[in-house]
N, C-alpha and C positions, 0 to 999 in steps of 0.2 A: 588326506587322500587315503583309501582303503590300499591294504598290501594288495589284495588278490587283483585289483586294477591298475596299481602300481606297475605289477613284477609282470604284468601282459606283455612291456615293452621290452623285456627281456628273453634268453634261449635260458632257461635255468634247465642246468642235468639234475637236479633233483631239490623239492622242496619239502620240508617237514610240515605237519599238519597245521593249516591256519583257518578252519574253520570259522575261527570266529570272528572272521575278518576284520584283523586289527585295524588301526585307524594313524599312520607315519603322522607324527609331528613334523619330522625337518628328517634331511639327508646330508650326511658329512660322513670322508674316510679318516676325522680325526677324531681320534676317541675321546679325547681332551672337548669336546664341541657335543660331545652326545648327551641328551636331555633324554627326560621320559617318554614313552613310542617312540624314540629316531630309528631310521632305519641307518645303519652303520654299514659302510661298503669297505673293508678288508684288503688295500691298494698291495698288489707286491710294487716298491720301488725299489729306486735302482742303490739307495743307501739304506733305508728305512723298510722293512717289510709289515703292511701294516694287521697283517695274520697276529703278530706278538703281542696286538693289544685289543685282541677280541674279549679276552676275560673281562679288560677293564672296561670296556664298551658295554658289555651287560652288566656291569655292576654301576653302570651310570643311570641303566635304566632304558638300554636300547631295547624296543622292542623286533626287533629282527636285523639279521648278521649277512650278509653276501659275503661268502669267501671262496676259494678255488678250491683250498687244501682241504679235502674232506677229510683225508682219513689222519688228519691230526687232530683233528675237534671232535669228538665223539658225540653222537645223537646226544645220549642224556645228558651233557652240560647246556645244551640247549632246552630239552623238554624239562629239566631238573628246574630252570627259572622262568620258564613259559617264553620262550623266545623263539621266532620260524629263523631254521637255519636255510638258507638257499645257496645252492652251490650252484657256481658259473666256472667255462670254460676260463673265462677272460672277464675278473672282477675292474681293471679300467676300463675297460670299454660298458660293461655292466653300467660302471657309475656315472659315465656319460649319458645314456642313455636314458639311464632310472632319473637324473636330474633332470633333463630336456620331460620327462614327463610328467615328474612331481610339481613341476615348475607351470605344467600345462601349454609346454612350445611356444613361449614369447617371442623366439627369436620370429616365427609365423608374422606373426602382429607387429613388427618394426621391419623397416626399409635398414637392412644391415648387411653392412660395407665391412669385408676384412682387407687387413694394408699386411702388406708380409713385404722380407728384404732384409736384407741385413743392415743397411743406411735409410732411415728419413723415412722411418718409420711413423716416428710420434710426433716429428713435424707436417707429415701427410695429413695426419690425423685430426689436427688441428684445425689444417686448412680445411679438411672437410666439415666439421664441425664449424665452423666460420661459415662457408657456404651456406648450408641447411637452413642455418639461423638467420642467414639475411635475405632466405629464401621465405622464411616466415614459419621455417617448422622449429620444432621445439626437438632437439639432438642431446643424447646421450653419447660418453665418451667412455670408454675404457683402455687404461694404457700403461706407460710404463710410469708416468708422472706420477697420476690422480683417476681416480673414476668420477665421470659428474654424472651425479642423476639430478636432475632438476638442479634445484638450488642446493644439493647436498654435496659436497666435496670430501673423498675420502683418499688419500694417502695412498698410494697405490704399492703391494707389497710383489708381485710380479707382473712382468709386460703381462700377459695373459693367465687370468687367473684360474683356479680348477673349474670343473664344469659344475659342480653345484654353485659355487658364487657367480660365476657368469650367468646363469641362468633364473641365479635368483636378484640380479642387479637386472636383469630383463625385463622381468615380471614388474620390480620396482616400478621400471622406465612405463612401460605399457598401464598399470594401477595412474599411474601421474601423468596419463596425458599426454605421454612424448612419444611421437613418430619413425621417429628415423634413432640411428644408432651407429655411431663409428667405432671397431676395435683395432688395438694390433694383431696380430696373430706371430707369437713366437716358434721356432722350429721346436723346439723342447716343446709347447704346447700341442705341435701336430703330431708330435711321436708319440707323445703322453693322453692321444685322445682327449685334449682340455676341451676342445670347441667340435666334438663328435657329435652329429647330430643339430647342429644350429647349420637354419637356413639363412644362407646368405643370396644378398641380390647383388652385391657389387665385390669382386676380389680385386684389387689391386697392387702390382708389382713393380715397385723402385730397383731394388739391384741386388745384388749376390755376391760378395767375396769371400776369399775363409775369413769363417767365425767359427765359435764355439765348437772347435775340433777336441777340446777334452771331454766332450757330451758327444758329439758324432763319430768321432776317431778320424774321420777322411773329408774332404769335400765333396765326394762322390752322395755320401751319407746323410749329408747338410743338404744338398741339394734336392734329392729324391725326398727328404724333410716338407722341404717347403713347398715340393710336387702335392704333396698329400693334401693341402690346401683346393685346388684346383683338378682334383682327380676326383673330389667328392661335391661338385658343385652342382647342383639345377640347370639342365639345357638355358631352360630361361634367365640365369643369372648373365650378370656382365664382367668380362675379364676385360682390364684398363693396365698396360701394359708398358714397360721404358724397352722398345726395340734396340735401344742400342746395345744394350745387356744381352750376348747373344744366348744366356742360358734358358732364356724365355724359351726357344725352341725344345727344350727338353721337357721343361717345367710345363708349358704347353699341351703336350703328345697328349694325343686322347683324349683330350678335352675337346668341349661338344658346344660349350654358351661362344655367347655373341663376345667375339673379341673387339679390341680400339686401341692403337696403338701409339706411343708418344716418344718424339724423341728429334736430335739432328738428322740422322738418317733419310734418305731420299724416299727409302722404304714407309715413312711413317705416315701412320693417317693424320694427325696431328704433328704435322712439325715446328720445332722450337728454332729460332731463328733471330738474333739480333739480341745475346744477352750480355749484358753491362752492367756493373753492380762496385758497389764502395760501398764507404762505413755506414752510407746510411741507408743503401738498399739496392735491391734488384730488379731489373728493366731487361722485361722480354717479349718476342713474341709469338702470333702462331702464322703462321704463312695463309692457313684454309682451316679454316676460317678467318678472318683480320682478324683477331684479336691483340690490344695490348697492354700487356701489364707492369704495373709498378708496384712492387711488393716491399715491405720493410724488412723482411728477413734477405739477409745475405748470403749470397754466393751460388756460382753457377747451379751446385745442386738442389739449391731453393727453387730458380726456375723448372727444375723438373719436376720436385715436389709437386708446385703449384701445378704442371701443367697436367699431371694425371688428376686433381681433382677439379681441375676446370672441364677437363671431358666429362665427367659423372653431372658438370653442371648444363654440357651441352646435349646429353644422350635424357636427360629429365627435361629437354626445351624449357629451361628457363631463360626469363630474356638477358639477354647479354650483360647488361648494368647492374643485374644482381652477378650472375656469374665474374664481372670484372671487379665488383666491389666485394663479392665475396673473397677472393683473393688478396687484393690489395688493402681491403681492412685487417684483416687478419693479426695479431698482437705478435710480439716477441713472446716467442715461445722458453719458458725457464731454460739458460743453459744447452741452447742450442744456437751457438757461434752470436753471444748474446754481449753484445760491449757496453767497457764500462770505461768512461774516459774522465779525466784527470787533468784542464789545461790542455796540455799539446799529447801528451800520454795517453793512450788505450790499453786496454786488456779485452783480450774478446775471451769468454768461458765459455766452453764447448764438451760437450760430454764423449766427443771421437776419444772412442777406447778398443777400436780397432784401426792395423795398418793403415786401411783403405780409407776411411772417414779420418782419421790423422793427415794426412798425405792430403785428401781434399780439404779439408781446413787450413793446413797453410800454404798449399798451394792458392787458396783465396786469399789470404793473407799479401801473397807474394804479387800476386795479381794486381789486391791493391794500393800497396807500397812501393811496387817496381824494386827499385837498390836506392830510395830516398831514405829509407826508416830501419832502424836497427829492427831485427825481429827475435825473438826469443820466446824459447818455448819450453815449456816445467811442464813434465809429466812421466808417469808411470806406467806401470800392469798391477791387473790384478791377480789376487794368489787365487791359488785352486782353480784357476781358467786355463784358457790354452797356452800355452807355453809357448809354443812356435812362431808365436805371432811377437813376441819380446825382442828378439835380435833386429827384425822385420822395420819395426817402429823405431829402433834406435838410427836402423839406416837411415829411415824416412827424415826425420830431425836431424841426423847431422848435414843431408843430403839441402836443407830448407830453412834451415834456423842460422843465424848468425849466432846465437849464444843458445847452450842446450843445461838447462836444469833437470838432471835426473833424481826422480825422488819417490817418496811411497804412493799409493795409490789407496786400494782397501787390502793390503796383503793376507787380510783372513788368518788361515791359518800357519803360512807358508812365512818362511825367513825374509825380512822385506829386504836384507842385503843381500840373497842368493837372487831374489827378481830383480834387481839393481844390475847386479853383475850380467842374468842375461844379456840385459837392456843392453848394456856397454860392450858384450859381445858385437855388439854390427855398429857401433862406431867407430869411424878411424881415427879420426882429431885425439890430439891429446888433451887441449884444453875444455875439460868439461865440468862443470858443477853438480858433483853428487853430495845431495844435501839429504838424507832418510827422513825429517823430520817437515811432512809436507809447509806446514807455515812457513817454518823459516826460508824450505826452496822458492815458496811464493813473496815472501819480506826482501829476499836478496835478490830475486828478478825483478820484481819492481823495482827496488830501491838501489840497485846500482845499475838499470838499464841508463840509457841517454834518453835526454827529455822529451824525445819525440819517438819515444821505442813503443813498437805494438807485441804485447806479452803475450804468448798463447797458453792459455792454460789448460790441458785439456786432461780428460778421462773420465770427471764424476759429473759435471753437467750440473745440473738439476739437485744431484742428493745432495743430503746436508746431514751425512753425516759419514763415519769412517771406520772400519773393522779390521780390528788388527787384537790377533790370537783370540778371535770369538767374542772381544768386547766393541757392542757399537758404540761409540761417541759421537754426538756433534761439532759436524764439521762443514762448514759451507766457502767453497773457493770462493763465491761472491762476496760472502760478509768478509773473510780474509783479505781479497784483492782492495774491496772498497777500503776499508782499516788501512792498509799499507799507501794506497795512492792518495790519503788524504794526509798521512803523517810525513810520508817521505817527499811530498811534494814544493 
């Protein structure tokens, strides 16, 4: 795409001469990613400012630089190597912008669903992507797991990616055929401008607890986060909503699209009504419409999961049998309260690495064991996250767990026996198992549980692997849990 067409989509305070309307290869703010013609956008972030690696961006062969800081680049290091310097108020939102147009607005060209919440995000997701597809469209995914574009699977490095990959996994989707498009939307992605600019037709909201208070500082913070999502929507979009969460009324305000509400509440348009669920799945329904369903993912907040994408299947009138089959086909999702049994032994792996999704987890757990089954639960925090939430989850466990294994998580960069200690701050019991060395917490919960004990293991879900002082290694609590319940058995 030509710059001078390019930078239309942008307020630039001043551009250097580009008469000869260059011709952008590709758009990235990582200078490490910059090829011959890229246009290179200059991020300030909140650790990294990406102004420090302008030099090295033109010495890759960027042909044009967006940055804020004018008066630290001086004109001639740009005309000195033939480069258009453009200065913006505000280079993230710039770069949003500039991608949604380099990219030619795919999000336009897909039926696309954002899912935000703090819980049952990438399980939503799922379930919509299950829908679609047995609705007969062809669905892309992007999340915290995996991105799927058609038949390509990629490893997915944040819930929501920067706005040039999102838009250019777009463009993918839309070149190959595929219609619809499910994302998460993270709160760090709505503060960070990641999905500025993409039109969405469907938002929908599961729930709200604290999270990520060492990125927002408050809940106040977090909240008005994930408002940003829905403050910038299409009248004609659809907001699909859990009323029971009364923060919807804030998150709400001022929004203008068609809402649909879901939930037990009296108030809801869709109400959830009659849910029942064991090890081997979940049974619910809706009052108004009959529906009902039986889903293989577990536990009360699967039924809501399910029910806000069962509305996107009734507000599209598809017929009910796809709508009901879309849901209840839908696979075990990696590492989302995903059991793995052993004879009379279980371990469910659950990626709850907040209070609230901890606390729902075994309180599913307890739901479905009653006081028959030992229950016991191994887990952590992660370093460099919020802190506040550590004491939090130790009550939760000792509050729910018959036996409580405390041990590491991905402690990053952070002492993994000072996050320990938190942990142990909001337990009372004395008898507790702190093991730092996650295998062995996970070999010693299994292998000296009782033979009909359900093991929770929670925090990492899905990853398969472990960061501790900057080093990743693989690590996967499946392959671990499986290993231990087949040796110790």
């Amino acid at each position: 795409m030509k710059l001078n067409k390019l930078i239309q989509n942008i307020k630039a305070i001043s551009v250097s001469d580009f008469s000869d309307f260059k011709e952008i290869s590709d758009i990235t703010n990582n200078s490490r990613d910059v090829q011959k013609d890229a246009l290179f956008v200059a991020v300030t972030g909140f650790s990294i400012d990406g102004h420090q690696f302008i030099t090295d961006a033109i010495s890759n062969g960027a042909a044009a630089v967006v940055l804020e800081n004018n008066d630290e680049f001086p004109d001639e290091l740009f005309s000195q190597n033939n480069v258009v310097k453009i200065v913006v108020e505000n280079s993230r939102k710039a770069f949003a912008n500039l991608s949604c147009k380099f990219y030619e607005h795919p999000s336009k060209q897909l039926k696309l669903i954002g899912i935000t919440g703090s819980n049952g995000k990438t399980t939503t997701a799922f379930y919509v992507k299950n829908l679609f597809e047995t609705a007969g469209y062809k669905t892309g995914l992007l999340g915290t797991i995996s991105n799927f574009v058609g038949e390509k699977i990629d490893d997915s490095q944040l819930t929501t990616p920067e706005s040039n990959t999102i838009n250019k996994y777009l463009r993918q989707m839309v070149n190959e055929g595929i219609t619809h498009c499910v994302m998460e939307v993270s709160s760090h992605s709505l503060v960070l401008d990641r999905v500025r600019g993409l039109d969405f037709d469907y938002a929908l909201f599961t729930n709200i607890t604290s999270d990520h208070l060492d990125f927002h500082l408050d809940f106040e913070n977090y909240l008005n986060a994930k408002k940003i999502l829905f403050d910038n929507l299409k009248d004609d979009a659809t907001v699909i909503f859990n009323c029971d969460d009364k923060s919807y009324v804030k998150l709400l305000h001022n929004n203008n699209s068609q809402k649909i509400s879901f939930g037990k509440s009296e108030e809801a348009d869709f109400k959830i009504d009659k849910v029942s669920y064991n090890m081997n799945g979940t049974s619910f329904s809706f009052l108004n419409p009959d529906y009902k369903f039986q889903t293989s993912l577990i536990g009360e907040f699967n039924a809501y999961n399910a029910a806000g994408v069962a509305i996107i299947g009734v507000n599209e009138k598809y017929e009910k049998n796809i709508i009901l089959n879309g849901i209840n086909s839908t696979p075990q999702i990696p590492g989302r309260f995903e059991v793995i049994s052993r004879v009379n032994k279980k371990v469910v792996i659950d990626y709850s690495h907040t209070a609230d999704s901890l606390e729902k987890a075994l309180e599913a757990v307890r739901e479905i064991v009653k006081d028959s089954r030992q229950v016991c639960t191994v887990f952590g925090c992660g370093g460099n996250r919020d802190k506040s939430k550590r004491p939090i989850m130790g009550r939760i466990a000792d509050r729910l767990s018959d036996e409580i294994y405390v041990t590491s998580d991905n402690p990053r960069f952070e002492n993994p026996i000072e996050i320990i200690d938190e942990i142990l701050s909001g337990i009372e019991r004395e008898n507790i198992n702190v093991i730092e060395n996650r295998e062995e917490a996970i070999k010693s919960a299994i292998c000296n549980s009782d033979d009909n004990a359900v093991i929770l293991i929670a925090g990492k879900g899905h990853e398969e692997y472990q960061l501790i002082n900057g080093v990743k290694s693989h690590f996967s609590d499946k392959e671990i849990a499986t290993k231990y319940l087949e040796s110790c058995s």
